[in-house]
N, C-alpha and C positions, 0 to 999 in steps of 0.2 A: 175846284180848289181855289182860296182866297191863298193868296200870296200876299206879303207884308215888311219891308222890309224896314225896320225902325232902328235909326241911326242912332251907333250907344248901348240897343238893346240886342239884334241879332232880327234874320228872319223868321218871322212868323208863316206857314204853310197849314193852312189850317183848312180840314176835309170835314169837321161836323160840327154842326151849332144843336147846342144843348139849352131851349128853353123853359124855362117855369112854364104853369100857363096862371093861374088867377094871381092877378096880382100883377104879372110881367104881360104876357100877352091880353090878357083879359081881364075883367075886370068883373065883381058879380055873376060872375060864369059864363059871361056876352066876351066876346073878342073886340078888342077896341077897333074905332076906327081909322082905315090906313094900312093896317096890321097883315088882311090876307094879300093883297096885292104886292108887297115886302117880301111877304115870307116865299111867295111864287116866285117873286122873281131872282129871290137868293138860292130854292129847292133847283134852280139850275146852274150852280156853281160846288154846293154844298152838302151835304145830308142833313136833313135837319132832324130834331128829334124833339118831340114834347112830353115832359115827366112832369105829373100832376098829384095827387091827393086825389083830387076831384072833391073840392068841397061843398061844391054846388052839384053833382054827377051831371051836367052840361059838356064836359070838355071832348067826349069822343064823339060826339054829333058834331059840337062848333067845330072841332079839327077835323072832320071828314073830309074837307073840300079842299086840304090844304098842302097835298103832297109833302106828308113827316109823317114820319112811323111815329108810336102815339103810345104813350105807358105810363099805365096808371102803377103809382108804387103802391108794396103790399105792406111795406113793414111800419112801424111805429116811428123808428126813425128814420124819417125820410131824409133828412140833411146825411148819415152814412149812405144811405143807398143812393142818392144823385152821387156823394163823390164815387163810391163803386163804378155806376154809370160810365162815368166820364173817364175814371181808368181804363176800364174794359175797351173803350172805344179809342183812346190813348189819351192823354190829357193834353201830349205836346204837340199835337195836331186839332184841340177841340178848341172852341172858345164857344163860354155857358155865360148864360144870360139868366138873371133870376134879380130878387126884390125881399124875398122872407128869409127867416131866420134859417129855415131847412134848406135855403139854397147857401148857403155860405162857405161850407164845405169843398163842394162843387164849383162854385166863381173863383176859390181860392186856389183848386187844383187843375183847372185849367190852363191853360197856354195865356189863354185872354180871359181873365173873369170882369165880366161888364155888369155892375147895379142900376135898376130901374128906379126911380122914383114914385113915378106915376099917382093912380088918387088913392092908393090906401097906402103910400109912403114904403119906404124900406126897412129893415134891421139894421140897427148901427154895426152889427158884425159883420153881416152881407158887406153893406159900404168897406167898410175897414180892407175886408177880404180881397176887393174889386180892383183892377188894375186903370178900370174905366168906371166912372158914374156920370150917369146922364135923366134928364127928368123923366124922360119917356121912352117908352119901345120904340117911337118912332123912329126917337134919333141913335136908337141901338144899331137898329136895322141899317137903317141910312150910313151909318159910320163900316159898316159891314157890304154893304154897296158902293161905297166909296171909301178904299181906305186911307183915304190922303188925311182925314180927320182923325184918325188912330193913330199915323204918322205924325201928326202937330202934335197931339195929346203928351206918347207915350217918348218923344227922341228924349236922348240925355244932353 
């Protein structure tokens, strides 16, 4: 569990990170780099989980080595089934990490919703939605390994 306590806002106690993957973790259907060494080292604080499309069908090979359970959505609209997701596994304990228009839903209904940047840019809804935005996964993860940087971000 990531603990969080943000002066103004209340504690954060958050048991799953809910990532995109093309776009947030990856890029072209390659997992950028940085990215698996992060997510190991956070897979032992956290649960992590990866909801993709698969638009490349790369994502459940790349995510094999990465201890997160791994789901490819089935519906059309993936932006309801990430927020579903993230219900299901509670929202007030999740904090989702995503960059496109189908994650907006889901950033919104999180505990912590954080926007990526990164090289094929974000949705202006995504952002809007996001409690966090940062250029890269990298510095997703890192603020998630470190939450003293969520603490400066988010106090009142």
């Amino acid at each position: 569990m990531i603990r969080v306590n943000i002066p103004g806002m209340g504690n954060l106690e958050l048991e799953n990170l809910v990532l995109d993957f093309n776009g947030t973790i990856a890029v072209d259907g390659r997992l950028l780099p940085g990215v698996e060494e992060r997510i190991k080292r956070l897979a032992d604080k956290i649960k992590v989980y990866v909801l993709t499309a698969d638009t490349y069908g790369t994502a459940r090979k790349v995510c094999a080595g990465l201890n997160v359970k791994f789901y490819v959505l089935k519906e059309n609209m993936g932006a309801l089934e990430k927020e579903r997701f993230v219900s299901r596994l509670g929202a007030e304990k999740t904090v989702a990490v995503g960059n496109g228009f189908n994650d907006n839903r889901m950033v919104k209904k999180a505990a912590l919703g954080i926007a990526v940047l990164e090289g094929e840019g974000a949705a202006s809804r995504t952002v809007v939605s996001a409690d966090i935005i940062v250029r890269d996964i990298k510095e997703a993860l890192d603020l998630l390994l470190n939450p003293r940087g969520i603490i400066a971000t988010l106090r009142r």
